[in-house]
N, C-alpha and C positions, 0 to 999 in steps of 0.2 A: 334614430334607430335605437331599438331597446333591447339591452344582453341576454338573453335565454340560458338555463342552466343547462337543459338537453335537449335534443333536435326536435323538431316539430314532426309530432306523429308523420303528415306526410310528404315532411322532406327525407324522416328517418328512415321511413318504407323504399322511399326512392334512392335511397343512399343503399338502401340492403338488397337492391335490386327486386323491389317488389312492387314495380310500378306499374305493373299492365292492366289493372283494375281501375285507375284514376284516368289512366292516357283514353281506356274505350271512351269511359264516362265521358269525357271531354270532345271526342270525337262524334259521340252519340248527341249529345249537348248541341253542337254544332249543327250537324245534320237537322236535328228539327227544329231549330231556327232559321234553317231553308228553306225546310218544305212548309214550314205555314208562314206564307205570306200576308201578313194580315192585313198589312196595307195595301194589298193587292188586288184581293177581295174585297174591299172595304172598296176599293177606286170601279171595282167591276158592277158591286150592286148597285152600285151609288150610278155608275154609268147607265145602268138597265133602268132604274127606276128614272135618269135624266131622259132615256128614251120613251118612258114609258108614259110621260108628263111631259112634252113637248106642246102644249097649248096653252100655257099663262107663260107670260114675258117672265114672271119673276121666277116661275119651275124650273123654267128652260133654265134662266139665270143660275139659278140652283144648282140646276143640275150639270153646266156647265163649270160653274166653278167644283161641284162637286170632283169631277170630272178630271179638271184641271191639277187639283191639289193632291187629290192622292197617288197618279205617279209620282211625283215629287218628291212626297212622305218615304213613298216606297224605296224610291231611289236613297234617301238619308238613312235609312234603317239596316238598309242593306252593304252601306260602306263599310270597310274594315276601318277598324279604329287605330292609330297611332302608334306604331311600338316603337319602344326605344330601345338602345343599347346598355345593360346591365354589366359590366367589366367584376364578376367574382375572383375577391383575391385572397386568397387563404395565406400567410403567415406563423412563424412559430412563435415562442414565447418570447424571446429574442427579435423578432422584424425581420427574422430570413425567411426570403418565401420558400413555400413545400412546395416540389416538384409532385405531381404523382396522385395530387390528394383529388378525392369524388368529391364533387358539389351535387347538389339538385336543389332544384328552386319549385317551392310549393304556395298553394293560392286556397284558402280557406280550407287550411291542412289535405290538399289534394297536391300531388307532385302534378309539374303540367310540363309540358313539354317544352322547353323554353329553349335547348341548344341545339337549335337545326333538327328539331322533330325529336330530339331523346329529349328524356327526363331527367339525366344526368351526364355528366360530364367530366373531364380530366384534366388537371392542370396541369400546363406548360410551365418551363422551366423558367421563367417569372412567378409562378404561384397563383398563372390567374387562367379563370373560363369566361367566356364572352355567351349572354344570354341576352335573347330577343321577347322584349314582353312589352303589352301595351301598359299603358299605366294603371295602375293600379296597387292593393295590398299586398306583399310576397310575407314568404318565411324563406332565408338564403341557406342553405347549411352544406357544413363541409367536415368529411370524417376522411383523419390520417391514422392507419395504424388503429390501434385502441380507443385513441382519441375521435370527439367530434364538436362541434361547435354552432350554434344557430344564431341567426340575427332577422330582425323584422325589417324590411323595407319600405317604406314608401314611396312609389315608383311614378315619375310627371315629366323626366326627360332625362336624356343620357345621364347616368349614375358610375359610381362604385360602390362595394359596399366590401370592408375589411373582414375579412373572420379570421381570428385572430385563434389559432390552436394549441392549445395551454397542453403541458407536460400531464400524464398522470401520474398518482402516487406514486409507482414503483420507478419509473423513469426520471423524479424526481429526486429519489432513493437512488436512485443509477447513477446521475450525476453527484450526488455529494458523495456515494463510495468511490467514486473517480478522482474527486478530488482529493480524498483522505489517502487512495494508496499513491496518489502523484506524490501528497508531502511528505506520503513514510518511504517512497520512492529515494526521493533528494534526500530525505534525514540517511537512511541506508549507504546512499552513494558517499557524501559527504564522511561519514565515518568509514567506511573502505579506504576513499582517498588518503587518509589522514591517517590511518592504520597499517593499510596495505592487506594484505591478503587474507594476515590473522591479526586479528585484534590481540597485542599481550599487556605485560606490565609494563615496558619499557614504551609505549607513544605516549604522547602526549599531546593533549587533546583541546582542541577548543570548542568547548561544550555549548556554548550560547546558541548559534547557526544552528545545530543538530537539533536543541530544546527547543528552541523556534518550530521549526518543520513539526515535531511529534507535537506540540500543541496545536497548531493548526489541522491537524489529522485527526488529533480529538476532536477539535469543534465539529468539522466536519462529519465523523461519526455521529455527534449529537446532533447536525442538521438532517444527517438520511434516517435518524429516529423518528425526527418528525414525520415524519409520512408511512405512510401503511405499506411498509416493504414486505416483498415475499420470502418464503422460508431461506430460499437460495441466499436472497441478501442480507435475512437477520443472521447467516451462518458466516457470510464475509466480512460482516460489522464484528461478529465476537473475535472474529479470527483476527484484523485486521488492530482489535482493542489489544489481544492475545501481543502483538507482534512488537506494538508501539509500547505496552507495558517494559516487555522483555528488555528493546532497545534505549529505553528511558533507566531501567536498571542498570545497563549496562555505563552508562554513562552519569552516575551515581557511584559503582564501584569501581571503575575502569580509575579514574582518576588519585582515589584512594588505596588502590593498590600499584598505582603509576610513584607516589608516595615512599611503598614500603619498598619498591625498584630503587630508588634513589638510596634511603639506608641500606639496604644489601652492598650500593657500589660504595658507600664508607665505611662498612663491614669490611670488603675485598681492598678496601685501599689501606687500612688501618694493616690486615694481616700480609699487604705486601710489603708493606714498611717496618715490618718486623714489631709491632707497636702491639703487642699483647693484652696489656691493660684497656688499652682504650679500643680492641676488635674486643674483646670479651664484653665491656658495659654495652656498644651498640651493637651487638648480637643478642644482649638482653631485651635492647630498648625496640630491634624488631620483633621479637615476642612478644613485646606487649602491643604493640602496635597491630600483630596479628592478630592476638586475643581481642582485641578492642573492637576489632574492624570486623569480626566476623559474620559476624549479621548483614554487612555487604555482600559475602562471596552467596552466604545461603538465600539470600534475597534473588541474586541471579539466575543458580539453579531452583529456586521455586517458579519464578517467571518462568524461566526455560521451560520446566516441563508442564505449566501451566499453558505455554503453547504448542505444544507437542500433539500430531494430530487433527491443529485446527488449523494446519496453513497451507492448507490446498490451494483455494481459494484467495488467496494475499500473490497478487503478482511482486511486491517489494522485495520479499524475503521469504525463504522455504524453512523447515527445520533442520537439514544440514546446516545452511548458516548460522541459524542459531546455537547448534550442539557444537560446531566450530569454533566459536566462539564463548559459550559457555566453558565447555571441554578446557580453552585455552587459557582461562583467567584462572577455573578453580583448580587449572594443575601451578600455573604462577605462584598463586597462593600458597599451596602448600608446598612448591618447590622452596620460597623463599622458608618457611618455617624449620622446613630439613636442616636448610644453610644454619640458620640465626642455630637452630640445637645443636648442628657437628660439631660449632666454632670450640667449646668447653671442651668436648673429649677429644677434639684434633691438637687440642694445644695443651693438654695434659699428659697425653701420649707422646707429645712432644718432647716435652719437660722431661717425662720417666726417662725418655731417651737421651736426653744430654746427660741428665745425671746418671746416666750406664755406661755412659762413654767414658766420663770422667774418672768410675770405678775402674774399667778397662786401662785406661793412662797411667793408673798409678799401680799397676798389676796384681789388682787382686780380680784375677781371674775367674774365678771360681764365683765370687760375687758378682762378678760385670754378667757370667753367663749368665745365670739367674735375672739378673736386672736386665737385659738383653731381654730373652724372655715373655718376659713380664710387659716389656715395651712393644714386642710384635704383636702381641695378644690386645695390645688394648688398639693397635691402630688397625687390628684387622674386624676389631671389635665393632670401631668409628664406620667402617668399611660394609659390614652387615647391618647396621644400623642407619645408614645413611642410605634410604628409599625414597628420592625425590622422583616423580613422575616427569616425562618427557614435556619439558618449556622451554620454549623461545627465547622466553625473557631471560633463563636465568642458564641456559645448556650450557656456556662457557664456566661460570660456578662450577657448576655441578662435576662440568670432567674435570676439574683444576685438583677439586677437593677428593673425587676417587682417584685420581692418578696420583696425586700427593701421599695419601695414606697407603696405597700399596705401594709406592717405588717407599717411602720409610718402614713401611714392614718387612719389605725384602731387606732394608738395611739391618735393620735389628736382627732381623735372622743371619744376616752372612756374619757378622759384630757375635750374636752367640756362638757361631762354629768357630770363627777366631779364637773367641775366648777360650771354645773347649780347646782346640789344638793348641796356645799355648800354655796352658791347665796342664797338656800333657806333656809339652817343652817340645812338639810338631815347628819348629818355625816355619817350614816352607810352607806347610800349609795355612798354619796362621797368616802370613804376607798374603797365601790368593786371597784369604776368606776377607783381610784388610782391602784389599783391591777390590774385589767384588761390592763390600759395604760401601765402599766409596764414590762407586760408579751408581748403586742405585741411589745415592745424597743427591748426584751430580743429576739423576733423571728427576728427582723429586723436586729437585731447582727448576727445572725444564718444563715441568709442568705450569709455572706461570703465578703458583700461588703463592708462596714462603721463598723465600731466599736462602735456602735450603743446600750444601756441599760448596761448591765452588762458585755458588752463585749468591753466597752470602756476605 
């Protein structure tokens, strides 16, 4: 048997349902090879002229064998010839048969009637039609869907004959976009897992498995290249490029600002330990670590909104995921930047305020109020200045360090009304305003950041 690239004119016809011009022909075909009997006549003339010459021994002879032999002929000509059993089995590109798929079997490009009187036929749920033909030349073919396939037979006793039904381009294209959003599927799931709900700075991530999956999703993408996809699919391929960029960014910066997570908690551990110097250098050293890294955070919101738009189409991931998670890292980001910049003016403010107190101690009042003052102004200062955006990673910070700055600016402030009432020799009042200052030390301790009144 020899491969054809497309159907045999009229197996094609018979597959398209356009067989009724080949079936007469063939019936018509038939019919006048019955009615001229040629050996028939041949054995009749042949008979008339044996009668008509019945007086030499050898005429008679003649005409008796004449006589003889062409019923005979007649009877051979007139047998039907041998048919056999032709088992058509269509298949996919894979070896699983097609349920469903039309065959028709054609004879010097004529579709003929091979399966119980039609010209065509329907495969069973094996992938196979059973066709009755004498021996001879066929063309077998069998159309699935878009698809169709032809094969030449050579037909001399019970056969099968394969046809084998190859993908088309876009269905080729079909399959490897199936395969691309299955690995950005798993890359997606696997960071979820490992993340939870919101990707921030605080997981930590094992990057390999993920990088795995999105490379394999590129290859993929560049196999349904290979084929002549339609518009629908070249928009799932950008989309799907769009998504695995984003998520490949993500796990590029995620890990590096997983990083400046870690310094923030030697920031917080240094300023719980009362250790001033050494919160002041690594509040510097996250600044620089932020400036450095920058090009990470912006690399994500360019992906991001490089996919923005184009993820209808992407069963993996939609754009809320992505803006979720973008959203999520470049508020981390710059929530940590807030932090590493408070630390300077929270602990300056600090400083003015011990050394107010101490003016207070020694009673020079008039002085301490002013330096009082001076101390509320700058922590309500840190307090206005201190704009971090809502994070995950870092919301525990962030309340420690507003709740901190205003329970000590409520101190300073109640420390100045002291000072004024004893300025003016008020003692009873002086004792609330002591009481009062004291109690907001005691919440500013409470808050969890500095060791702050009673909890120092």
């Amino acid at each position: 048997m020899k491969r054809r690239a497309v159907l045999a004119a009229g197996a094609a016809a018979a597959l398209a349902g356009c067989s009724g011009d080949g079936s007469d022909d063939a019936d018509e075909d038939a019919t006048q090879t019955d009615d001229t009997p040629d050996g028939g006549n041949s054995a009749d003339d042949t008979a008339e002229d044996g009668n008509a010459t019945t007086i030499g021994g050898d005429e008679n002879e003649t005409a008796n064998e004449t006589g003889n032999e062409s019923p005979e002929a007649t009877g051979n000509e007139s047998d039907e010839p041998p048919e056999y059993e032709l088992v058509v089995l269509v298949i996919d590109a894979e070896g699983e048969p097609i349920e469903g798929a039309t065959v028709a079997v054609a004879e010097n490009g004529e579709p003929i009637d091979a399966f119980e009187g039609a010209d065509r036929a329907t495969t069973d749920g094996s992938g196979a039609a059973e066709a009755t033909l004498p021996e001879g030349s066929y063309q077998a073919g069998a159309i699935a869907g878009d698809r169709q396939t032809v094969e030449d037979v050579e037909l001399s006793g019970d056969a099968r004959v394969i046809l084998r039904i190859e993908p088309t381009e876009a269905e080729r294209a079909a399959e490897a976009i199936d395969r691309a959003q299955s690995e950005l599927s798993a890359a997606v799931a696997d960071l979820d897992d490992q993340s939870g709900d919101v990707l921030d700075a605080t997981d930590e991530l094992s990057t390999r498995p993920i990088a795995d999956r999105l490379s394999a999703a590129r290859l993929a993408v560049a196999d349904a290249r290979e084929f002549e996809a339609t518009d629908d699919q070249e928009a799932t391929l950008s989309a799907i490029e769009s998504a695995v960029a984003f998520v490949r960014t993500l796990l590029e910066g995620q890990p590096w600002l997983h990083g400046i997570a870690r310094s923030v908690d030697r920031l917080l551990e240094a300023l719980g330990e009362g250790e001033d110097d050494r919160a002041t250098y690594v509040a510097e050293d996250v600044a620089r670590e932020l400036e450095s890294g920058a090009g990470r955070i912006g690399a994500i919101e360019e992906a991001a909104e490089a996919a923005e738009g184009d993820l209808d189409s992407v069963e993996a991931v939609d754009w809320s995921w992505v803006d979720e998670r973008r959203s999520s890292l470049v508020a981390d980001d710059r929530a940590a930047g807030e932090i590493a910049g408070t630390v300077e003016g929270l602990l300056s403010a600090e400083e003015r305020f011990g050394e107010s107190h101490e003016v207070f101690e020694r009673g020079a009042y008039v002085t301490a109020r002013s330096s009082f003052e001076t101390s509320r102004e700058a922590f309500e200062d840190v307090r206005a200045g201190f704009e971090p955006p809502e994070s995950s990673a870092f919301a525990g910070a962030i309340a420690a360090i507003d709740c901190t700055a205003a329970a000590m600016a409520r101190a300073a402030d109640r420390y100045y009304w002291a000072a004024d009432a004893a300025r003016s020799g008020d003692g009873g009042r002086e004792e609330e305003y002591v009481e009062a200052a004291e109690e907001a030390l005691d919440e500013a301790g409470d808050c969890g950041l500095r060791p702050v009144g009673s909890n120092a």
